[in-house]
N, CA, C and O atoms as a MOPAC input file, in Angstrom:
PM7 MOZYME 1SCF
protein

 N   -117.92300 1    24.27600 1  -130.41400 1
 C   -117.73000 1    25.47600 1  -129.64100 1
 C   -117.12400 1    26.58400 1  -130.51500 1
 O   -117.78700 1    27.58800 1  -130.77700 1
 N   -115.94600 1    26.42400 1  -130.94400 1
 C   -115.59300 1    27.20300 1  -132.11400 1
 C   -116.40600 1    27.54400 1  -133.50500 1
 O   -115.97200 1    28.47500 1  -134.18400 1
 N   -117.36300 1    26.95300 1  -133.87400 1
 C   -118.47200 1    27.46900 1  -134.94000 1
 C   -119.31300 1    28.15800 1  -134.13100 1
 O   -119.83200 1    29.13600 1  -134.67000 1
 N   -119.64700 1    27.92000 1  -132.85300 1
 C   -120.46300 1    28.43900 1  -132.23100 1
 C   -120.17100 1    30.03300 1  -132.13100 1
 O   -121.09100 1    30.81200 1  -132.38100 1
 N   -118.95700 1    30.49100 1  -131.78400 1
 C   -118.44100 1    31.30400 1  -131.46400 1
 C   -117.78300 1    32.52100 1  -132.68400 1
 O   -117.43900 1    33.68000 1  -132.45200 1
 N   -117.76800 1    31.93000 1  -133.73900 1
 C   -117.33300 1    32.08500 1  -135.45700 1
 C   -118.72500 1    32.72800 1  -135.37300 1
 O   -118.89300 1    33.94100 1  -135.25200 1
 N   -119.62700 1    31.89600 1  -135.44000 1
 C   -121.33200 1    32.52900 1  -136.06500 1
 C   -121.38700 1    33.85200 1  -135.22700 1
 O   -121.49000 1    34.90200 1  -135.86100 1
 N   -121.33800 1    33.88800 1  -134.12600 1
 C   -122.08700 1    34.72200 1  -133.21600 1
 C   -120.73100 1    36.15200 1  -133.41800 1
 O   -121.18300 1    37.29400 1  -133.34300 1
 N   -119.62400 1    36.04500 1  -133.58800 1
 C   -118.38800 1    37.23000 1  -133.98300 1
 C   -118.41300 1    37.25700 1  -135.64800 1
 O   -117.35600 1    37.25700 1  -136.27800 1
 N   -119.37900 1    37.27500 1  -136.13700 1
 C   -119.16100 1    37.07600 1  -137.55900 1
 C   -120.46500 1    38.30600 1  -137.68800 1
 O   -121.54300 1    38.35900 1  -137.09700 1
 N   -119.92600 1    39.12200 1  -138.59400 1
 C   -120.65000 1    40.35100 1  -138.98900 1
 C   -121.23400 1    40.28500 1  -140.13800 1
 O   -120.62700 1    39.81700 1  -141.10100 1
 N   -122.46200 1    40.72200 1  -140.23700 1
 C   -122.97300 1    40.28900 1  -141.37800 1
 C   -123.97200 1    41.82400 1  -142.19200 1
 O   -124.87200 1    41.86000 1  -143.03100 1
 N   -123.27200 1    42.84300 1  -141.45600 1
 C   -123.83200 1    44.04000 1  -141.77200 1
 C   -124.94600 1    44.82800 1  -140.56600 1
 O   -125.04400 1    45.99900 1  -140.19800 1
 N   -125.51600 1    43.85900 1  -140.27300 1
 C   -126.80600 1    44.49200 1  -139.13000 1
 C   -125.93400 1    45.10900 1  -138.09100 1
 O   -124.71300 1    45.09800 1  -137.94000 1
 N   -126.45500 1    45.39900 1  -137.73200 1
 C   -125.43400 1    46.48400 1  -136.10800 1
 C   -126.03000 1    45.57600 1  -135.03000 1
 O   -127.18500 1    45.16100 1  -135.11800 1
 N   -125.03100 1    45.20700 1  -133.77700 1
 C   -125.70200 1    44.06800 1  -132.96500 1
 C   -124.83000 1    44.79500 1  -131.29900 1
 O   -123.77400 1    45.42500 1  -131.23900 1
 N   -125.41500 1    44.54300 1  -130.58300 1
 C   -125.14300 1    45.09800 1  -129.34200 1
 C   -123.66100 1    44.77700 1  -129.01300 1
 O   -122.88300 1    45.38500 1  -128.27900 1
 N   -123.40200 1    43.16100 1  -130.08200 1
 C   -122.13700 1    42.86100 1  -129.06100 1
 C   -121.17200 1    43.70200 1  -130.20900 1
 O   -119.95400 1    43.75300 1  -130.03600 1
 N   -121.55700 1    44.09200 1  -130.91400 1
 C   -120.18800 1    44.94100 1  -132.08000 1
 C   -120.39100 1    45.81500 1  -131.67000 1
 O   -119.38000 1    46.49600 1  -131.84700 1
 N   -121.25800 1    46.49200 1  -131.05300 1
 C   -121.17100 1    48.04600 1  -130.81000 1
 C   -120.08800 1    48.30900 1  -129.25400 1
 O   -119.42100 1    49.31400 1  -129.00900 1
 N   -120.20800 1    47.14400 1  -128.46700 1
 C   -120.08900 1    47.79700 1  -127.22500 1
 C   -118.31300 1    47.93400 1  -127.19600 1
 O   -117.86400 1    48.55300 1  -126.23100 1
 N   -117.64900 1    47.57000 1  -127.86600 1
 C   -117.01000 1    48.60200 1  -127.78000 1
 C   -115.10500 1    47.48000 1  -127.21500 1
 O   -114.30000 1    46.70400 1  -127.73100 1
 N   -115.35000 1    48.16700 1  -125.93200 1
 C   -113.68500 1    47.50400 1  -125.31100 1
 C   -114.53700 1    46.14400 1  -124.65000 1
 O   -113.98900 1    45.05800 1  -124.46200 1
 N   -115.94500 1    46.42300 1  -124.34700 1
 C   -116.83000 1    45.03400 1  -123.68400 1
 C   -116.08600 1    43.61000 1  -124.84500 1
 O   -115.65300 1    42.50200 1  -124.52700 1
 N   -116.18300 1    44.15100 1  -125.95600 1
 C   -116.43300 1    43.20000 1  -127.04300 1
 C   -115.11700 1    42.58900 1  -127.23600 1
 O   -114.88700 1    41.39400 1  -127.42200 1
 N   -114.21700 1    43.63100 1  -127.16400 1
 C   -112.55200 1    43.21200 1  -127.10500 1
 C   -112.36400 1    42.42100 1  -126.04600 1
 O   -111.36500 1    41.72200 1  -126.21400 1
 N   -112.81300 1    42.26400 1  -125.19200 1
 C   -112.64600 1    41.52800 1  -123.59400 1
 C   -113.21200 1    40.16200 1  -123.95500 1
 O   -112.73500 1    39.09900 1  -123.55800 1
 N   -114.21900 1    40.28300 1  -124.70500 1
 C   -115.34700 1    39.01900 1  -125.18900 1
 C   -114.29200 1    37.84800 1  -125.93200 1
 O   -114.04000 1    36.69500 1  -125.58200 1
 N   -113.74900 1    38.73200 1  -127.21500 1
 C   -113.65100 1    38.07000 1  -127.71100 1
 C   -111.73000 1    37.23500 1  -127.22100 1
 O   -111.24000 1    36.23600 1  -127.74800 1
 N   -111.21500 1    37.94000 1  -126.31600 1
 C   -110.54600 1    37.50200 1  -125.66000 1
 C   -110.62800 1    36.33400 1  -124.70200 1
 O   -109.81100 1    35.41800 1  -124.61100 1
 N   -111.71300 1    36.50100 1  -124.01800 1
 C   -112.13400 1    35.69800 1  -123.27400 1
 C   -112.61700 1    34.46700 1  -124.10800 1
 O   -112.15300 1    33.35900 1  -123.84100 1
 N   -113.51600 1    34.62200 1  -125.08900 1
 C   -113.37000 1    33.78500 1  -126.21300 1
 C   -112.42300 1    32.71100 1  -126.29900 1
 O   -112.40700 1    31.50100 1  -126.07400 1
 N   -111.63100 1    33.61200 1  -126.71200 1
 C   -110.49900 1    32.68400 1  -126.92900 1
 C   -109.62300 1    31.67800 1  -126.27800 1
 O   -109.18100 1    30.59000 1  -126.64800 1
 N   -109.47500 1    32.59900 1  -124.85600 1
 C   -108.91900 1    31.55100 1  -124.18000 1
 C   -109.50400 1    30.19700 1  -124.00200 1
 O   -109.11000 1    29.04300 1  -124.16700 1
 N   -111.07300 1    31.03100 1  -123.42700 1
 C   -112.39400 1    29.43100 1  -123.60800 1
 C   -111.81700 1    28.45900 1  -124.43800 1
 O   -111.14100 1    27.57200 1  -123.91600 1
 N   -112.03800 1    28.50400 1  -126.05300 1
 C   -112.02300 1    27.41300 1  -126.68000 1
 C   -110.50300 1    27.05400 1  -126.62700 1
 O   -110.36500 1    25.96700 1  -127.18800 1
 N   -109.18800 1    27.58500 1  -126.12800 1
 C   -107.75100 1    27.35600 1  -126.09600 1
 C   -107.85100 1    26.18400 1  -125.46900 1
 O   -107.42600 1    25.07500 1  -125.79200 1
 N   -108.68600 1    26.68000 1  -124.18600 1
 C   -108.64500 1    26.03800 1  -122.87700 1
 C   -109.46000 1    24.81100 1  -122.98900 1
 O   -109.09900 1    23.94800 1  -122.18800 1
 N   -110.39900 1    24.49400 1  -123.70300 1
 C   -111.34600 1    23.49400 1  -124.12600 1
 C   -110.39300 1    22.43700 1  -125.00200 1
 O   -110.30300 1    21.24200 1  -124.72100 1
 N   -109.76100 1    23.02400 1  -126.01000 1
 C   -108.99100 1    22.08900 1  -126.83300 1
 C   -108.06400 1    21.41100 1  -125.98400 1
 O   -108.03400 1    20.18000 1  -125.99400 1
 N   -107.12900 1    22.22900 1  -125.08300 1
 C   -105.87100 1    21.66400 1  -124.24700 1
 C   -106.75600 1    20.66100 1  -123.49900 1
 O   -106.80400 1    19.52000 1  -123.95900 1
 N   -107.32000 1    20.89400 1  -122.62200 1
 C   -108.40600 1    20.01900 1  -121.88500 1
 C   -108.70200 1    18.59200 1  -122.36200 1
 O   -108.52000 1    17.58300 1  -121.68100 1
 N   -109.27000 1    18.63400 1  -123.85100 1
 C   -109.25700 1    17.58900 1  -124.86500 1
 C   -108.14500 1    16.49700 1  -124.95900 1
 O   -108.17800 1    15.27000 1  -124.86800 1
 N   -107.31900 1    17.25000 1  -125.13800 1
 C   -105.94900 1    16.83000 1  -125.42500 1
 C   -105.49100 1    15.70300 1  -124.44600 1
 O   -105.12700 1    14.56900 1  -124.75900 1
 N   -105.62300 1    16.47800 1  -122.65900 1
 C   -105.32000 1    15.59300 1  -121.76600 1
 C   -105.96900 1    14.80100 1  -121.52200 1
 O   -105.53700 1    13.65200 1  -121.43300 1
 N   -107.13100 1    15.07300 1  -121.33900 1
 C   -108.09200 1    13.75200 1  -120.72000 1
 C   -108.55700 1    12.35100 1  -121.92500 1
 O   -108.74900 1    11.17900 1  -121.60100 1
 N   -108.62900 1    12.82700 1  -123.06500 1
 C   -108.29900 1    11.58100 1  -124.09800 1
 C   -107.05900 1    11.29600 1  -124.72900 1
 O   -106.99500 1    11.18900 1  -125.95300 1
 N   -105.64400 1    11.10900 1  -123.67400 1
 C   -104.80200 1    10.18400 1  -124.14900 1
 C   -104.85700 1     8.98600 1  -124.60100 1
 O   -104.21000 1     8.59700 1  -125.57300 1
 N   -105.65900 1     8.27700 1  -123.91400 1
 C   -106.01300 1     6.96400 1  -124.21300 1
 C   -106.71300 1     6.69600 1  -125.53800 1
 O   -106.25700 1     5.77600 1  -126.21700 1
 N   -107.71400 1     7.34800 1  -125.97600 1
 C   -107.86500 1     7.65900 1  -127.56800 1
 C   -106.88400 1     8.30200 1  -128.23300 1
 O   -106.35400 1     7.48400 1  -128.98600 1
 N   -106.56700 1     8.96900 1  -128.29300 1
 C   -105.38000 1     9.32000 1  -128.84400 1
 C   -103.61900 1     8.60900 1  -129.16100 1
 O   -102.62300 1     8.93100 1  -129.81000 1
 N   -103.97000 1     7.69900 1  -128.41600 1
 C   -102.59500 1     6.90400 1  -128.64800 1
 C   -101.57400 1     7.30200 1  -128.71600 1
 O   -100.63600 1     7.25400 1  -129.51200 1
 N   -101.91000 1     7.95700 1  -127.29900 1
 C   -100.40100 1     8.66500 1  -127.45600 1
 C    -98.92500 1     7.90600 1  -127.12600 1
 O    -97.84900 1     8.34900 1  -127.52700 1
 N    -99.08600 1     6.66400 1  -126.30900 1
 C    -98.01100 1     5.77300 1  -126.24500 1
 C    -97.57000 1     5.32200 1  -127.59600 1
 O    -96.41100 1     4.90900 1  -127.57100 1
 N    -98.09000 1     5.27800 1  -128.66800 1
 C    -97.83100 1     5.15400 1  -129.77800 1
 C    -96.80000 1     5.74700 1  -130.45900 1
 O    -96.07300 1     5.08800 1  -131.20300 1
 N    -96.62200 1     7.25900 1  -130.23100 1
 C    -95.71500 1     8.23200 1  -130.63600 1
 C    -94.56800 1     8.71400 1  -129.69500 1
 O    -93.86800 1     9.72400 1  -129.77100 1
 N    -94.57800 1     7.71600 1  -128.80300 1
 C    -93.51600 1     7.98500 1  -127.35700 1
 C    -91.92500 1     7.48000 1  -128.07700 1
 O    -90.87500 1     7.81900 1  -127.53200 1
 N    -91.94100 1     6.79000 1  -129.12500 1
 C    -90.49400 1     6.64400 1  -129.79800 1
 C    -90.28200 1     7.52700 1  -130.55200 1
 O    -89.14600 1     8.00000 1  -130.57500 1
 N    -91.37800 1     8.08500 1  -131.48800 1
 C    -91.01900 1     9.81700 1  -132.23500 1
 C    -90.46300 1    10.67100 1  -131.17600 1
 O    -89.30500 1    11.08900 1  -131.17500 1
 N    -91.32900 1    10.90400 1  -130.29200 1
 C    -90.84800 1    11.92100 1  -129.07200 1
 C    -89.31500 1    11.84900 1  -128.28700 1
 O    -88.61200 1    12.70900 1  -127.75600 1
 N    -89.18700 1    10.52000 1  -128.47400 1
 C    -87.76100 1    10.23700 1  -128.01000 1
 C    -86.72600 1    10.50700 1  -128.69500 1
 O    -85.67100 1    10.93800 1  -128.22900 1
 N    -87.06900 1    10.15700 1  -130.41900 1
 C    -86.03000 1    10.55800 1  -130.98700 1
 C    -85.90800 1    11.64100 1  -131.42900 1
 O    -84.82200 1    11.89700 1  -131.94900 1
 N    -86.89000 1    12.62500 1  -131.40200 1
 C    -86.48700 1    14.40400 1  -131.17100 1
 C    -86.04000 1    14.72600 1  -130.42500 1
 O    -85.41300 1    15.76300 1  -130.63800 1
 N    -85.97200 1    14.12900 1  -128.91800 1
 C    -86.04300 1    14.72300 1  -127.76800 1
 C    -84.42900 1    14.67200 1  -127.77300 1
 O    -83.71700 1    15.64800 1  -127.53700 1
 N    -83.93500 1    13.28000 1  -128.10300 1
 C    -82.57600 1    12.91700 1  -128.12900 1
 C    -81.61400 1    13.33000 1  -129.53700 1
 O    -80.49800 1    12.85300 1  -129.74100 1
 N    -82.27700 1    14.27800 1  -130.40700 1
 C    -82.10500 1    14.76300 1  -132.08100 1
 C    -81.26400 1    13.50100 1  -132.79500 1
 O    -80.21000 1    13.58800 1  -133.42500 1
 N    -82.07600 1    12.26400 1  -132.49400 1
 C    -80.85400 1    11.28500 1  -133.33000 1
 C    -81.68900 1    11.21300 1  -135.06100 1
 O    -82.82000 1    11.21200 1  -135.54800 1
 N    -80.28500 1    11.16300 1  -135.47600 1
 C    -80.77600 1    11.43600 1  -137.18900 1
 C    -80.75700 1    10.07200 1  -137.48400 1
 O    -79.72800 1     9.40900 1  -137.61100 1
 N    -81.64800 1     9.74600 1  -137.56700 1
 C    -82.49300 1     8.64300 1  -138.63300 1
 C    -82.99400 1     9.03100 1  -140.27700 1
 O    -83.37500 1    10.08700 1  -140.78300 1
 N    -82.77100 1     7.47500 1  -140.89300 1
 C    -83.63800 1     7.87800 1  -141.90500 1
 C    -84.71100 1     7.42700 1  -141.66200 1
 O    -84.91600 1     6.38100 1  -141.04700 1
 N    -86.01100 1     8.60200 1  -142.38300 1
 C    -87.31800 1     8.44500 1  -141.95100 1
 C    -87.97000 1     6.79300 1  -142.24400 1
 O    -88.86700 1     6.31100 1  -141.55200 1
 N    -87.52100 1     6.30800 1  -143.03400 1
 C    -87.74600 1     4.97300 1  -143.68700 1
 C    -87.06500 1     3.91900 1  -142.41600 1
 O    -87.73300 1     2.89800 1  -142.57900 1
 N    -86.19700 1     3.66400 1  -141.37100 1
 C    -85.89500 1     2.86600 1  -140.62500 1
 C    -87.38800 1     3.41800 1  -139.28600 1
 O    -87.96200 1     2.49700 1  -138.70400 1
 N    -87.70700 1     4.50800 1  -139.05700 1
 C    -88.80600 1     4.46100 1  -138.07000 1
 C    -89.78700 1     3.90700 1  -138.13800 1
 O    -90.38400 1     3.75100 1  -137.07300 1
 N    -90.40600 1     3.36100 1  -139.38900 1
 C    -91.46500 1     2.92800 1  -139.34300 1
 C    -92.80500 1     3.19000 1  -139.94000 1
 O    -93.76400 1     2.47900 1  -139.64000 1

């Protein structure tokens, strides 16, 4: 989605309807953005289970709780 979106906002000299139009294009590429924001976060949640995220639930704890470890006793 993001190459998709790179190619098509990527100027390459020719003059193209969507560079010309203007505040349309500023809105675009806003909207853009949120799209693929919103696509990645999306990602994120629905493949916890690939992601393994129970895996990193003792990192998270021990930031959460700032206990100073040395990095070598975590693991």
């Amino acid at each position: 989605m993001v190459a998709y979106y790179a190619q098509r906002l990527h100027f390459n000299g020719e003059l193209s309807a969507l560079h010309l139009s203007g505040s349309l294009f500023q809105q675009y590429i806003v909207d853009v953005a949120a799209k693929t924001e919103y696509n990645t976060f999306n990602f994120f949640v629905l493949n916890q289970v690939q992601l393994r995220a129970k895996l990193y639930q003792g990192l998270v704890d021990m930031v959460k709780h700032d206990v100073r470890l040395d990095p070598m006793q975590m693991g």
